[in-house]
Biopython code that builds the backbone (N, CA, C, O; Angstrom):
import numpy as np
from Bio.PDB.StructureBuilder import StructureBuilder

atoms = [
    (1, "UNK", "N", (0.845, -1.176, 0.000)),
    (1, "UNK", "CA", (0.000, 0.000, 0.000)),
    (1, "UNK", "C", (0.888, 1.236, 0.000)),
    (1, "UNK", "O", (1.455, 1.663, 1.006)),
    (2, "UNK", "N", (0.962, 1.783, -1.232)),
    (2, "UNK", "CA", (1.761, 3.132, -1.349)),
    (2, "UNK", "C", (1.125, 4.692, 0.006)),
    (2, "UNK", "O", (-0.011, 5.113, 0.224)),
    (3, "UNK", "N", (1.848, 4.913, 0.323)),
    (3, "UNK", "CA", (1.107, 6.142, 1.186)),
    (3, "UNK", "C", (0.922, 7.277, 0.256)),
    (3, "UNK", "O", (1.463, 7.113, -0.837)),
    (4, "UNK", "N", (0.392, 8.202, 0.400)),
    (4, "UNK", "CA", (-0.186, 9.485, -0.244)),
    (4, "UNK", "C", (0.235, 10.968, 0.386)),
    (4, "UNK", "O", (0.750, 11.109, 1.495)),
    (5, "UNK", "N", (-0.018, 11.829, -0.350)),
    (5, "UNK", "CA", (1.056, 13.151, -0.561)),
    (5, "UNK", "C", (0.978, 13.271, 1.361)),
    (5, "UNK", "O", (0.232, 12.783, 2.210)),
    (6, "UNK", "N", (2.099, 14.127, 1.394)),
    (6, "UNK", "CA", (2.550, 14.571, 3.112)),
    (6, "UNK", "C", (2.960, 15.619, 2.838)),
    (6, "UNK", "O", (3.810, 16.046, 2.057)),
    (7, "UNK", "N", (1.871, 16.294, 3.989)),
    (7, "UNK", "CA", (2.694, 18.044, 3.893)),
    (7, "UNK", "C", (3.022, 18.018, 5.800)),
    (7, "UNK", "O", (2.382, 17.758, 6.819)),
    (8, "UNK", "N", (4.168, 18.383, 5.497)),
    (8, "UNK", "CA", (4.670, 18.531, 6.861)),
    (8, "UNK", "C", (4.454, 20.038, 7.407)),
    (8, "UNK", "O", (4.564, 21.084, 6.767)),
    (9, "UNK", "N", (4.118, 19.860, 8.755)),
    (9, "UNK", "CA", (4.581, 21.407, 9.350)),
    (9, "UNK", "C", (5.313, 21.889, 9.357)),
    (9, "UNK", "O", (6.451, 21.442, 9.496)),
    (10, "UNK", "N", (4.921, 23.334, 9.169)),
    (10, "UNK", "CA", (6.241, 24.260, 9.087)),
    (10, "UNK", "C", (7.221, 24.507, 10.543)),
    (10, "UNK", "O", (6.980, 25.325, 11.431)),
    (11, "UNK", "N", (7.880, 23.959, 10.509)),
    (11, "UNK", "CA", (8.876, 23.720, 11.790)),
    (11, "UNK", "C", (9.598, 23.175, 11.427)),
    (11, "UNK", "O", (9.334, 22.236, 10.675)),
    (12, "UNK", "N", (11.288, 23.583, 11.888)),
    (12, "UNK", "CA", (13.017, 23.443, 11.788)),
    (12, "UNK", "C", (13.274, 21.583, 12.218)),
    (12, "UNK", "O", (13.856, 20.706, 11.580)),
    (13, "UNK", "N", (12.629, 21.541, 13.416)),
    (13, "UNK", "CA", (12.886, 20.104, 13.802)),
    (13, "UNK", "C", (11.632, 19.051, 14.127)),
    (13, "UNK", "O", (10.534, 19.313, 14.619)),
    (14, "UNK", "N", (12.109, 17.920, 13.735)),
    (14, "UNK", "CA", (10.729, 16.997, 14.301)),
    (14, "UNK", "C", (11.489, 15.592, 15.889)),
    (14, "UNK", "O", (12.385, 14.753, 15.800)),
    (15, "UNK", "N", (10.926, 15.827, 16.642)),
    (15, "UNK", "CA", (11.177, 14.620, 17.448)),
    (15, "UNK", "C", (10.769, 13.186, 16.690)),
    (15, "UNK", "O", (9.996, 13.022, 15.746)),
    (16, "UNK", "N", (11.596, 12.159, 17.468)),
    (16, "UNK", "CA", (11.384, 11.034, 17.008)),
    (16, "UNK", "C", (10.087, 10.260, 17.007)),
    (16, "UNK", "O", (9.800, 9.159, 16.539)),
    (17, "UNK", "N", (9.262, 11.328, 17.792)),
    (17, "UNK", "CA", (8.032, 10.271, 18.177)),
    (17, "UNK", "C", (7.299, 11.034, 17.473)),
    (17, "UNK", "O", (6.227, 10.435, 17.555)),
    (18, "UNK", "N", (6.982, 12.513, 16.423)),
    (18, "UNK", "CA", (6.432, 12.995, 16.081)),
    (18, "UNK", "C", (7.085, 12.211, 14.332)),
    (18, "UNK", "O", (6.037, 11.798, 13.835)),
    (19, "UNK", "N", (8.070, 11.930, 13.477)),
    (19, "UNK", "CA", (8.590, 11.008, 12.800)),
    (19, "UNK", "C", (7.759, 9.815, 12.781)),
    (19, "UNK", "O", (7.211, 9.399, 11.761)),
    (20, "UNK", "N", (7.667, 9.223, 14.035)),
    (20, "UNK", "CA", (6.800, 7.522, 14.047)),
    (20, "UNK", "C", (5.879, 7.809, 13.573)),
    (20, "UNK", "O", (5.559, 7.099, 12.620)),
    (21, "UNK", "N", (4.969, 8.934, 13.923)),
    (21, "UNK", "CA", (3.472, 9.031, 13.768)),
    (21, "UNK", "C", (3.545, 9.718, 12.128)),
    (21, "UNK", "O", (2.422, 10.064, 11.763)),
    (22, "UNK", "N", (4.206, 9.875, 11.498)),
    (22, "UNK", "CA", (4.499, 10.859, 10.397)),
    (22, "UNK", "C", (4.450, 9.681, 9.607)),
    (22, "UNK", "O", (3.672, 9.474, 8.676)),
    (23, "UNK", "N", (5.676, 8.628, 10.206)),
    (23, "UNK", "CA", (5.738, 8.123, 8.864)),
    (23, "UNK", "C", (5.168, 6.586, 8.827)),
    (23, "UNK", "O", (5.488, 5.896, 7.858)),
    (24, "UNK", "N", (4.277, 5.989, 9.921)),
    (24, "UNK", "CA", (3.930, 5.223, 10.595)),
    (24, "UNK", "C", (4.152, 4.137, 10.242)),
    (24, "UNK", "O", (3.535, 3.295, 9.589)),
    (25, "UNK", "N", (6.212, 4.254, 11.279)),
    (25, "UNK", "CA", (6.646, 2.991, 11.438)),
    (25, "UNK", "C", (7.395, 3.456, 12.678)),
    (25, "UNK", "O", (8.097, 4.461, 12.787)),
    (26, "UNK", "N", (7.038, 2.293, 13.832)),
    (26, "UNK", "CA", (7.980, 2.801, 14.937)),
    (26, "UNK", "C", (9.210, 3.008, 15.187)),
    (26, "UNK", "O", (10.073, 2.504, 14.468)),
    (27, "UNK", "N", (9.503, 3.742, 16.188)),
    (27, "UNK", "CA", (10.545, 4.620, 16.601)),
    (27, "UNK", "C", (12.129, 3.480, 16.252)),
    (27, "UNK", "O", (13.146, 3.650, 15.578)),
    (28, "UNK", "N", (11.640, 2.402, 17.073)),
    (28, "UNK", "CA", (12.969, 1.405, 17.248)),
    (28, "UNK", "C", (13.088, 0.779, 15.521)),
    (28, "UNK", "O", (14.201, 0.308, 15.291)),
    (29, "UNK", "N", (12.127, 0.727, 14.360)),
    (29, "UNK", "CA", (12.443, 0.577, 13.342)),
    (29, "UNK", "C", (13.435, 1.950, 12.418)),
    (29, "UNK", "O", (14.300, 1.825, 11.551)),
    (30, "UNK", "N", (13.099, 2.669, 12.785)),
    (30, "UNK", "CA", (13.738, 4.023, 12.223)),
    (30, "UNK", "C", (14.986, 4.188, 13.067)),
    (30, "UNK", "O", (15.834, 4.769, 12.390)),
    (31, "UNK", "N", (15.495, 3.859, 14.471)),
    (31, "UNK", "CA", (16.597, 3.794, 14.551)),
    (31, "UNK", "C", (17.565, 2.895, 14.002)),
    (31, "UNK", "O", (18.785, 3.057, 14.040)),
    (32, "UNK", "N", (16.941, 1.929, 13.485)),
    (32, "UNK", "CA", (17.398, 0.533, 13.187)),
    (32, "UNK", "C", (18.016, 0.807, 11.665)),
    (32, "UNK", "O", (19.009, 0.351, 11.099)),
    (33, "UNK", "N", (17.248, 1.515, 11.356)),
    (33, "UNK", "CA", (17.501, 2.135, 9.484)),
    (33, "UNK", "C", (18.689, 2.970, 9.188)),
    (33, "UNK", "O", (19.350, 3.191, 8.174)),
    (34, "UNK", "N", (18.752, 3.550, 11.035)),
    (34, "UNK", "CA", (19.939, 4.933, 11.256)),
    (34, "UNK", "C", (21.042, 4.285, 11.082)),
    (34, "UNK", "O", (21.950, 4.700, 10.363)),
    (35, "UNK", "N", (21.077, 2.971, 11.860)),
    (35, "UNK", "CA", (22.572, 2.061, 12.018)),
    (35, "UNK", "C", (22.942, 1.455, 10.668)),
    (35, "UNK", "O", (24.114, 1.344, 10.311)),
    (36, "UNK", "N", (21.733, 1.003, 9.810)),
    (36, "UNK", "CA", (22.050, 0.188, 9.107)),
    (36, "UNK", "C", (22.037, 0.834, 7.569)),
    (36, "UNK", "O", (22.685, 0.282, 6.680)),
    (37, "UNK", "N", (21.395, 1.825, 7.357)),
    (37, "UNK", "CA", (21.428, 2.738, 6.270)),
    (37, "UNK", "C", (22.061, 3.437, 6.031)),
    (37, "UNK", "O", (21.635, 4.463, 6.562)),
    (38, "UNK", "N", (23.507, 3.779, 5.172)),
    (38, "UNK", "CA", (24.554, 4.541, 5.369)),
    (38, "UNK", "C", (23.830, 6.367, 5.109)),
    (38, "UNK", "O", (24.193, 7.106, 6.025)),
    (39, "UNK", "N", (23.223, 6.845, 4.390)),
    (39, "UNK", "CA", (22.608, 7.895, 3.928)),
    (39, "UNK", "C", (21.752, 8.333, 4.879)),
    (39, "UNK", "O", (21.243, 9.426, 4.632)),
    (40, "UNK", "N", (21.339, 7.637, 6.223)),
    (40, "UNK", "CA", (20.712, 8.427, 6.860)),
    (40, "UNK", "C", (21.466, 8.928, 8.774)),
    (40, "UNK", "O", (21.505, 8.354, 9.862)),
    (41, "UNK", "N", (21.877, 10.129, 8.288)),
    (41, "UNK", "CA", (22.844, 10.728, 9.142)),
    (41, "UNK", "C", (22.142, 11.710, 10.440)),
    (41, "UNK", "O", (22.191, 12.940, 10.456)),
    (42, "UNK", "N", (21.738, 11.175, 11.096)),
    (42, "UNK", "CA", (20.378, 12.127, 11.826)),
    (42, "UNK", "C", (21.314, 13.117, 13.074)),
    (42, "UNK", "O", (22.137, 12.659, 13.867)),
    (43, "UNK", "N", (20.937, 14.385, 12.955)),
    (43, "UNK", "CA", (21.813, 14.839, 13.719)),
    (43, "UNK", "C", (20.902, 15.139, 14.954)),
    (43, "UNK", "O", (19.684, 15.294, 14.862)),
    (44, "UNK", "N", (21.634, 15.205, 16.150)),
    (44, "UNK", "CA", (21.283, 15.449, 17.574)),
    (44, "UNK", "C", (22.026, 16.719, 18.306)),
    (44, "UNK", "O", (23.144, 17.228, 18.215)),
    (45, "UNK", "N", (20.908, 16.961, 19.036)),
    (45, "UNK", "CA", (21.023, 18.163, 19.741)),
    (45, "UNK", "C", (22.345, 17.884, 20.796)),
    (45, "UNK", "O", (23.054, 16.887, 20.932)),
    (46, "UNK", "N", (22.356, 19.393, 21.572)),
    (46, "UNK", "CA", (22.915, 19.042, 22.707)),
    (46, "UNK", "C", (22.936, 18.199, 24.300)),
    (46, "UNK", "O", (23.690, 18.010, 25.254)),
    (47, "UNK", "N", (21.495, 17.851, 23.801)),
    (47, "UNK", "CA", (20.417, 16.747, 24.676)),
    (47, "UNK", "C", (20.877, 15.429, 24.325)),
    (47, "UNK", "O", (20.779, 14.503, 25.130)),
    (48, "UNK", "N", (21.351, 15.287, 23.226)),
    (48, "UNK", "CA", (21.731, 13.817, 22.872)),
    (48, "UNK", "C", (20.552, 13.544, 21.696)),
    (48, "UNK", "O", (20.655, 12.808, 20.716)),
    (49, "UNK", "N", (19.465, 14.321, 22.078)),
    (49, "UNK", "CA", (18.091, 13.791, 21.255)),
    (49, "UNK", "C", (18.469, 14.014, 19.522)),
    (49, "UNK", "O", (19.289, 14.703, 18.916)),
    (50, "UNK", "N", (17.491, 13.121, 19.155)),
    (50, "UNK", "CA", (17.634, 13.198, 17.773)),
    (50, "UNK", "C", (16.572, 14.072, 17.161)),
    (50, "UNK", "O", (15.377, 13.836, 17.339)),
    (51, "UNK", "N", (17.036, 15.147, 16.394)),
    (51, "UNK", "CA", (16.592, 16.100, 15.718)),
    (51, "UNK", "C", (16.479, 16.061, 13.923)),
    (51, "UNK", "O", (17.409, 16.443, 13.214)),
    (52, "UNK", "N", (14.989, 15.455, 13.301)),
    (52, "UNK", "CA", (15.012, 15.065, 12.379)),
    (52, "UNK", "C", (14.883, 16.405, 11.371)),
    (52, "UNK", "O", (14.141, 17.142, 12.020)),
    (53, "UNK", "N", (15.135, 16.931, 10.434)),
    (53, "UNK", "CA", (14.852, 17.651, 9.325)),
    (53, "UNK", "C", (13.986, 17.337, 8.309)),
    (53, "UNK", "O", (14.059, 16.157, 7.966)),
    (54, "UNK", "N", (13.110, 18.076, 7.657)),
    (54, "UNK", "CA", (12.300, 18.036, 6.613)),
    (54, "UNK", "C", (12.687, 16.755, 5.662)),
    (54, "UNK", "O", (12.062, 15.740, 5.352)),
    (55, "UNK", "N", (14.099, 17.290, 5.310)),
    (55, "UNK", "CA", (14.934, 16.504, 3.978)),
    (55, "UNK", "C", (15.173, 14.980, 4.743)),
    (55, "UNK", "O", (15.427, 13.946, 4.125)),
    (56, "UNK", "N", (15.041, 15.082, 6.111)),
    (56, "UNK", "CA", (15.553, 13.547, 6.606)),
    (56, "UNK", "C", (14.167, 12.706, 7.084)),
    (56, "UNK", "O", (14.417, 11.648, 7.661)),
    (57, "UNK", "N", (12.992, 12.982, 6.949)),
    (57, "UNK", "CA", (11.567, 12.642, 6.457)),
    (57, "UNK", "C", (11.769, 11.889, 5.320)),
    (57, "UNK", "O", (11.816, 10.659, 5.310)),
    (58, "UNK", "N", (11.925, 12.822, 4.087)),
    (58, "UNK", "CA", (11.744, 12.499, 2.987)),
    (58, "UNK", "C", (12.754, 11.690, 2.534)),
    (58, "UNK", "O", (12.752, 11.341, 1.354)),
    (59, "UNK", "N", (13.711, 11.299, 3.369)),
    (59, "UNK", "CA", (14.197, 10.310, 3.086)),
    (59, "UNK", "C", (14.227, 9.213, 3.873)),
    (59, "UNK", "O", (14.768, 8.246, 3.338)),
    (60, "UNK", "N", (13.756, 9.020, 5.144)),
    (60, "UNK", "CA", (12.824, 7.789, 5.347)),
    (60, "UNK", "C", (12.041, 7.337, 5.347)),
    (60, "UNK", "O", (11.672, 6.395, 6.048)),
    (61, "UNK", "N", (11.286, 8.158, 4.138)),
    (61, "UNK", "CA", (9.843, 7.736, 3.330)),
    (61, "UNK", "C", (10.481, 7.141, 2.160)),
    (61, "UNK", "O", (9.896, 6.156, 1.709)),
    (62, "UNK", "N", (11.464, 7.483, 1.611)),
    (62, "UNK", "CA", (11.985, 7.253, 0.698)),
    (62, "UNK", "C", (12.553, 5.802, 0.858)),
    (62, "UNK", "O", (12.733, 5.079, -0.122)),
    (63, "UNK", "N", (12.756, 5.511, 1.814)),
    (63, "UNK", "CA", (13.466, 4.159, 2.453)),
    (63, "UNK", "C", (12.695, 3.089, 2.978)),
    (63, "UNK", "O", (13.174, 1.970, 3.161)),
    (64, "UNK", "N", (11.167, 3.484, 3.302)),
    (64, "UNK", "CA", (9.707, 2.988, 3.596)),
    (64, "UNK", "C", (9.491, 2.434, 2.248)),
    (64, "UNK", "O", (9.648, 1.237, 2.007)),
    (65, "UNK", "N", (9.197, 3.147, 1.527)),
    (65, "UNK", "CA", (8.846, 3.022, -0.042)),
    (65, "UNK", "C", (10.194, 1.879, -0.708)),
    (65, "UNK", "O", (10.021, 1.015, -1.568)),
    (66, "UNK", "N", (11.095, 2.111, -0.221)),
    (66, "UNK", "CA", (12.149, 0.956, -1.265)),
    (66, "UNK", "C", (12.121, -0.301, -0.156)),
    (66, "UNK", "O", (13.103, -1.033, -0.279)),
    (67, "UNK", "N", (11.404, -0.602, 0.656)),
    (67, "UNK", "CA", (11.602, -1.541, 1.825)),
    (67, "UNK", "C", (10.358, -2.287, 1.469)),
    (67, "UNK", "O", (10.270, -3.236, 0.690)),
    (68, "UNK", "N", (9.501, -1.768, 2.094)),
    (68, "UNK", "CA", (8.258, -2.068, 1.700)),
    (68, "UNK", "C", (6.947, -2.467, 0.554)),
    (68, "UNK", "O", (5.993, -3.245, 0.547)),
    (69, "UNK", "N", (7.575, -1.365, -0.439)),
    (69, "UNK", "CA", (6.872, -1.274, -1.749)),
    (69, "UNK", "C", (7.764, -1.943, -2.277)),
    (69, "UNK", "O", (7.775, -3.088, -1.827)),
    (70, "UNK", "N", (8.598, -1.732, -3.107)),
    (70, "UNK", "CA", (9.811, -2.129, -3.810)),
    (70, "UNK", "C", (10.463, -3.129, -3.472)),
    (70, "UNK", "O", (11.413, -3.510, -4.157)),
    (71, "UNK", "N", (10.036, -3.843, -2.194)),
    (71, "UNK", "CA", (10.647, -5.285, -1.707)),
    (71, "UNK", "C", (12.283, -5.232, -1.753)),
    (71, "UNK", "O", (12.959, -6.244, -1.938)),
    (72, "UNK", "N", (12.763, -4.096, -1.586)),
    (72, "UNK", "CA", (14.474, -3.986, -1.502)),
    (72, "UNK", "C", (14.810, -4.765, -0.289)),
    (72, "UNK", "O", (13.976, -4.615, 0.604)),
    (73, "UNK", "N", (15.968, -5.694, 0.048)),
    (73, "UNK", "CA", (17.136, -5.268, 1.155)),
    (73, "UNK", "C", (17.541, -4.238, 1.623)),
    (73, "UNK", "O", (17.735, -3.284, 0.870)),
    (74, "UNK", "N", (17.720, -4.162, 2.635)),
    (74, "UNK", "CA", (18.888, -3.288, 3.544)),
    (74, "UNK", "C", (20.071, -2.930, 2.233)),
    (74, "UNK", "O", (20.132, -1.921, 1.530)),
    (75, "UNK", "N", (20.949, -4.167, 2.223)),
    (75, "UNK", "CA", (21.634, -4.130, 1.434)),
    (75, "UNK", "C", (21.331, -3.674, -0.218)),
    (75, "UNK", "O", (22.159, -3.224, -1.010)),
    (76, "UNK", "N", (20.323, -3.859, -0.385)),
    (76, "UNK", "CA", (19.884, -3.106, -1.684)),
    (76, "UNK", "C", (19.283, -1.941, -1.766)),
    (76, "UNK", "O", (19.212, -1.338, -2.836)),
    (77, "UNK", "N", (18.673, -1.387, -0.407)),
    (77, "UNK", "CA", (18.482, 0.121, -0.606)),
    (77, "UNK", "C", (19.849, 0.860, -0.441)),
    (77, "UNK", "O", (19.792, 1.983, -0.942)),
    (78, "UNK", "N", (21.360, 0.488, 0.248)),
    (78, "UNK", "CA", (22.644, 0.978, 0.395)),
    (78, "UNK", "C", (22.982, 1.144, -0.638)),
    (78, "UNK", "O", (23.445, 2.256, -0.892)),
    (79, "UNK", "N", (22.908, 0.033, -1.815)),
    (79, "UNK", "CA", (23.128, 0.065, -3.061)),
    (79, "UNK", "C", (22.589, 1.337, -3.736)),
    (79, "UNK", "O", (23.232, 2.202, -4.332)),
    (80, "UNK", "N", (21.171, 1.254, -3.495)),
    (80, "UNK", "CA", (20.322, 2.094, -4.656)),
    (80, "UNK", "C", (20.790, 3.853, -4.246)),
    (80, "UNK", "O", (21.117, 4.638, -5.137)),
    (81, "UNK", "N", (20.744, 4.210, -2.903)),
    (81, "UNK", "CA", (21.314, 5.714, -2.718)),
    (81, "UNK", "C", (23.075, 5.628, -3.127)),
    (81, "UNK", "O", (23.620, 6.690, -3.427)),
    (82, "UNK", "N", (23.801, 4.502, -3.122)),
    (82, "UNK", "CA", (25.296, 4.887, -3.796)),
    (82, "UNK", "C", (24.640, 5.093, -5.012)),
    (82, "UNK", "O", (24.422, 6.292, -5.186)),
    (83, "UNK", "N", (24.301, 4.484, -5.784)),
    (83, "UNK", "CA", (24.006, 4.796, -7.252)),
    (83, "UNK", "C", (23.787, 5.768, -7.704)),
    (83, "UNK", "O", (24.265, 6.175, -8.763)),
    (84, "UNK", "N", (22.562, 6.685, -6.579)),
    (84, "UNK", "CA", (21.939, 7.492, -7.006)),
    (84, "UNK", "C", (22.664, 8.846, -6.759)),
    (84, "UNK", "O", (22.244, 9.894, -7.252)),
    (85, "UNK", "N", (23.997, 8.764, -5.817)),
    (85, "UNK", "CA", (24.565, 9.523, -5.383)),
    (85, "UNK", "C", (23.611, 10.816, -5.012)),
    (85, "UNK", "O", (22.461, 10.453, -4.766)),
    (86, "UNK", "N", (23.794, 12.084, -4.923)),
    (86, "UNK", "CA", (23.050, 13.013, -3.830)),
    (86, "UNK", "C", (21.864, 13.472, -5.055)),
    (86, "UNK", "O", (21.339, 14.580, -4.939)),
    (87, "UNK", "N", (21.543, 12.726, -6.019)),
    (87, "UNK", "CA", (19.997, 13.005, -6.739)),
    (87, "UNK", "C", (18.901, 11.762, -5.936)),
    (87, "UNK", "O", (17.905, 11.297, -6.490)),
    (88, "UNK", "N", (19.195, 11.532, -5.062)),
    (88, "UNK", "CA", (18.421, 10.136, -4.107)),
    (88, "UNK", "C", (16.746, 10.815, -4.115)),
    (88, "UNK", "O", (15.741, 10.278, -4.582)),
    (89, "UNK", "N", (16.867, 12.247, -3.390)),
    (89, "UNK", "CA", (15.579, 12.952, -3.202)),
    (89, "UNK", "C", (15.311, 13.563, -4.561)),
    (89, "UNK", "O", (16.275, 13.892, -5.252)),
    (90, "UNK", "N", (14.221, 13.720, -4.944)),
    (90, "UNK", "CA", (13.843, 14.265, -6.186)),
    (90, "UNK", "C", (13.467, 15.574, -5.352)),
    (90, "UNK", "O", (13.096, 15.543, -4.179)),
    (91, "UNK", "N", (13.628, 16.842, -6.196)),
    (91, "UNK", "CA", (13.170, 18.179, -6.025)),
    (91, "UNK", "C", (11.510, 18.180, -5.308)),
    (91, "UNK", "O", (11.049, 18.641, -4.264)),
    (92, "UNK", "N", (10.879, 17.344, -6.573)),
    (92, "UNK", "CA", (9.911, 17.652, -6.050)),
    (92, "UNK", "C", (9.303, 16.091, -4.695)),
    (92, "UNK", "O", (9.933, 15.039, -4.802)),
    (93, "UNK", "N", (8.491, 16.137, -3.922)),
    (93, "UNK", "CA", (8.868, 14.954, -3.394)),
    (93, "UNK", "C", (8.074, 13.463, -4.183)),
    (93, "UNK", "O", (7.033, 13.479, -4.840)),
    (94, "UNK", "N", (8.427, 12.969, -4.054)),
    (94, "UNK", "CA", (8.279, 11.263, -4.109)),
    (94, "UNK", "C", (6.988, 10.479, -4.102)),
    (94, "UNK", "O", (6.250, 11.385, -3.715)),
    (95, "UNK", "N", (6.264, 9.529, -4.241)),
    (95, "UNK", "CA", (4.872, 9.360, -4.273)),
    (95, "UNK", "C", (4.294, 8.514, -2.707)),
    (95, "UNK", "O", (3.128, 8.321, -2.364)),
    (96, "UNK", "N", (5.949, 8.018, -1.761)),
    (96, "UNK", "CA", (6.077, 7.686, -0.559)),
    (96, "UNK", "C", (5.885, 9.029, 0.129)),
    (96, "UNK", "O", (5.052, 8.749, 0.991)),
    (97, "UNK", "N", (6.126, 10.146, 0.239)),
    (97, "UNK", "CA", (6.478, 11.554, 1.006)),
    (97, "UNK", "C", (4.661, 11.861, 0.512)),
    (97, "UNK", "O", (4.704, 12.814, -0.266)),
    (98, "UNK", "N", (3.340, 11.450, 0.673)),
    (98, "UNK", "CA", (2.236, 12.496, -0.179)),
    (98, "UNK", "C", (1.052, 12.007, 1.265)),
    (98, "UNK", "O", (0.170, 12.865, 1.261)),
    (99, "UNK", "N", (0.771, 10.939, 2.448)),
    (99, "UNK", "CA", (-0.497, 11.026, 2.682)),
    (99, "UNK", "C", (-0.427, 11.432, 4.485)),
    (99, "UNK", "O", (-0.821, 12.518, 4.909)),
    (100, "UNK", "N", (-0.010, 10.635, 5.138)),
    (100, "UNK", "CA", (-0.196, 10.292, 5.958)),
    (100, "UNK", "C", (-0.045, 11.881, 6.918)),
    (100, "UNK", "O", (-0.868, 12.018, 7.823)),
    (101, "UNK", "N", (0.696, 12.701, 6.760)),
    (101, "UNK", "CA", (1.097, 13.702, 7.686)),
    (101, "UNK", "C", (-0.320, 14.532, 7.634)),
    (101, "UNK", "O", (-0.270, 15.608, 8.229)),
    (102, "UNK", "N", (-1.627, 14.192, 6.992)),
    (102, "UNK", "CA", (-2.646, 14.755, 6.804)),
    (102, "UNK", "C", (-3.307, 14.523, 8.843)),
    (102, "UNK", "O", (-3.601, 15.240, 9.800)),
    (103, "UNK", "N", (-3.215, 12.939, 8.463)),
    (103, "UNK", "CA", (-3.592, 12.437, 9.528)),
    (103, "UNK", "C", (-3.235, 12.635, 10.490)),
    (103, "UNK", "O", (-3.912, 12.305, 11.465)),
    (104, "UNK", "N", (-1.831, 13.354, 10.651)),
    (104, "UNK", "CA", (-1.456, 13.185, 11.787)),
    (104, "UNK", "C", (-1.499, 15.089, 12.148)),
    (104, "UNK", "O", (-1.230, 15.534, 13.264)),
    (105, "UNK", "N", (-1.847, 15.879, 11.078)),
    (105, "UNK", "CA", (-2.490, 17.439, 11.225)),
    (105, "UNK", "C", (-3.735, 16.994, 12.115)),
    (105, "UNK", "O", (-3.836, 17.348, 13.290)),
    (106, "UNK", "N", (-4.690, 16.180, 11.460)),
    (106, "UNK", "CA", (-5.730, 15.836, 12.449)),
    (106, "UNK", "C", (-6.324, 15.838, 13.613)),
    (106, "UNK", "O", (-7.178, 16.415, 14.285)),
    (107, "UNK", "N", (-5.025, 14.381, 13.608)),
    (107, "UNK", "CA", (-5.351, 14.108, 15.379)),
    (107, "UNK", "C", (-4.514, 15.384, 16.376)),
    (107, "UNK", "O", (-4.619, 15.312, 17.600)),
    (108, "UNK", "N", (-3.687, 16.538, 15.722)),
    (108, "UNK", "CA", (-3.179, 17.251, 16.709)),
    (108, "UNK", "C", (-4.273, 18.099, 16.804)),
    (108, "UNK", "O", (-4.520, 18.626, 17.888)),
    (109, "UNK", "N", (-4.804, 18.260, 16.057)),
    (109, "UNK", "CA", (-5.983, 19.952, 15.918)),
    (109, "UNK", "C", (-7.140, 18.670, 17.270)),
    (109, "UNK", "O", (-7.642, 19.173, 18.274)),
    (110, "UNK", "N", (-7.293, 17.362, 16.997)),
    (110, "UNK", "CA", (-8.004, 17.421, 17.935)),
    (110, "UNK", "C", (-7.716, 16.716, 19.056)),
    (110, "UNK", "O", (-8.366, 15.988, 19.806)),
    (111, "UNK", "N", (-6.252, 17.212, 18.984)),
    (111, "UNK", "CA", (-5.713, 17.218, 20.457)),
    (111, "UNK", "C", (-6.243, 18.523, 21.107)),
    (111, "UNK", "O", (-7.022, 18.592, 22.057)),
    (112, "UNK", "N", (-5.671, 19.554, 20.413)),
    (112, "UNK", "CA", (-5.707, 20.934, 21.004)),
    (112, "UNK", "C", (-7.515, 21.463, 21.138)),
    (112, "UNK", "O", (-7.959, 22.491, 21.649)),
    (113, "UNK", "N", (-8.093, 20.576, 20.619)),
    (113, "UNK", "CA", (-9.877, 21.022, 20.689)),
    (113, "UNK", "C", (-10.199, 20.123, 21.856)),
    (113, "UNK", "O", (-11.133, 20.459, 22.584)),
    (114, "UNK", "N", (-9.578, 19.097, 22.096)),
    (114, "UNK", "CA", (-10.473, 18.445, 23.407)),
    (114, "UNK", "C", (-9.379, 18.938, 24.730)),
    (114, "UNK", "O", (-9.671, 18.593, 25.875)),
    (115, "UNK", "N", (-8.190, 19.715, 24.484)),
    (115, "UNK", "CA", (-7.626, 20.247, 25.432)),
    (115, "UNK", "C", (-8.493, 21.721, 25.904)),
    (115, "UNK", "O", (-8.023, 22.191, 26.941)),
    (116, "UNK", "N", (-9.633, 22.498, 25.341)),
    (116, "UNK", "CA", (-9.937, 23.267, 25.442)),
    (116, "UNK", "C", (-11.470, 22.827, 26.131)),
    (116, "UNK", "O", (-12.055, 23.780, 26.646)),
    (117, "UNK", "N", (-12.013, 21.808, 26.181)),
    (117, "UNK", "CA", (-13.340, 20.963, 26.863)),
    (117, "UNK", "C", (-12.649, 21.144, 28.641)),
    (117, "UNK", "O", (-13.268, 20.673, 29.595)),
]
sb = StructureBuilder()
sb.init_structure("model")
sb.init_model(0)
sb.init_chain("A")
sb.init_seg("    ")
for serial, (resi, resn, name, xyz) in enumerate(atoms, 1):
    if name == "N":
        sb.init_residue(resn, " ", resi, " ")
    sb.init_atom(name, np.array(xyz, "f"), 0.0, 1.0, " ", f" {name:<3s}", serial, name[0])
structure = sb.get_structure()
């Protein structure tokens, strides 16, 4: 099941648990991708915490999509970003990067509406 367009919020950083729900696969799978995926370089604060970027979304959607859809290896998605060297992300985004962050606009708006009950 391909996911559908994702527009992310406008904000510099995403926590890891705001990522899970983004790209809905858990936290300990996406660290697991960090160790084992050479291209995904996640940088951390002075907290130690991991501080994801827009561009580092779209590329573990990008890595969802060659795992999942595309039935790649580990070892064959390592392959496919050497190949692709730094054209990996397309300009515009990807057909993995398009649904789910709808859902997860959602459930925050009705976080913040039943925080006001």
């Amino acid at each position: 099941m391909k996911t559908g367009k994702i527009i992310l919020p406008n904000k510099m950083y995403f926590t890891i648990g705001e990522v899970e729900k983004i790209i809905r696969v858990k936290a300990y799978t996406i660290r697991f991708w960090e160790k084992e995926i050479n291209i995904l370089k996640i940088e951390k604060g002075r907290n130690g915490r991991r501080r994801y970027k827009k561009y580092d979304i779209e590329k573990i959607l990008k890595i969802k999509d060659l795992l999942y859809e595309e039935g790649m290896t580990i070892d064959g998605v390592n392959k496919y970003f050497r190949k692709k060297g730094n054209r990996h992300i397309d300009k515009k985004p990807d057909k993995a990067f398009e649904h789910t962050i709808l859902e997860y606009v959602v459930n925050e708006l009705k976080n913040i509406l039943e925080s006001f009950d």
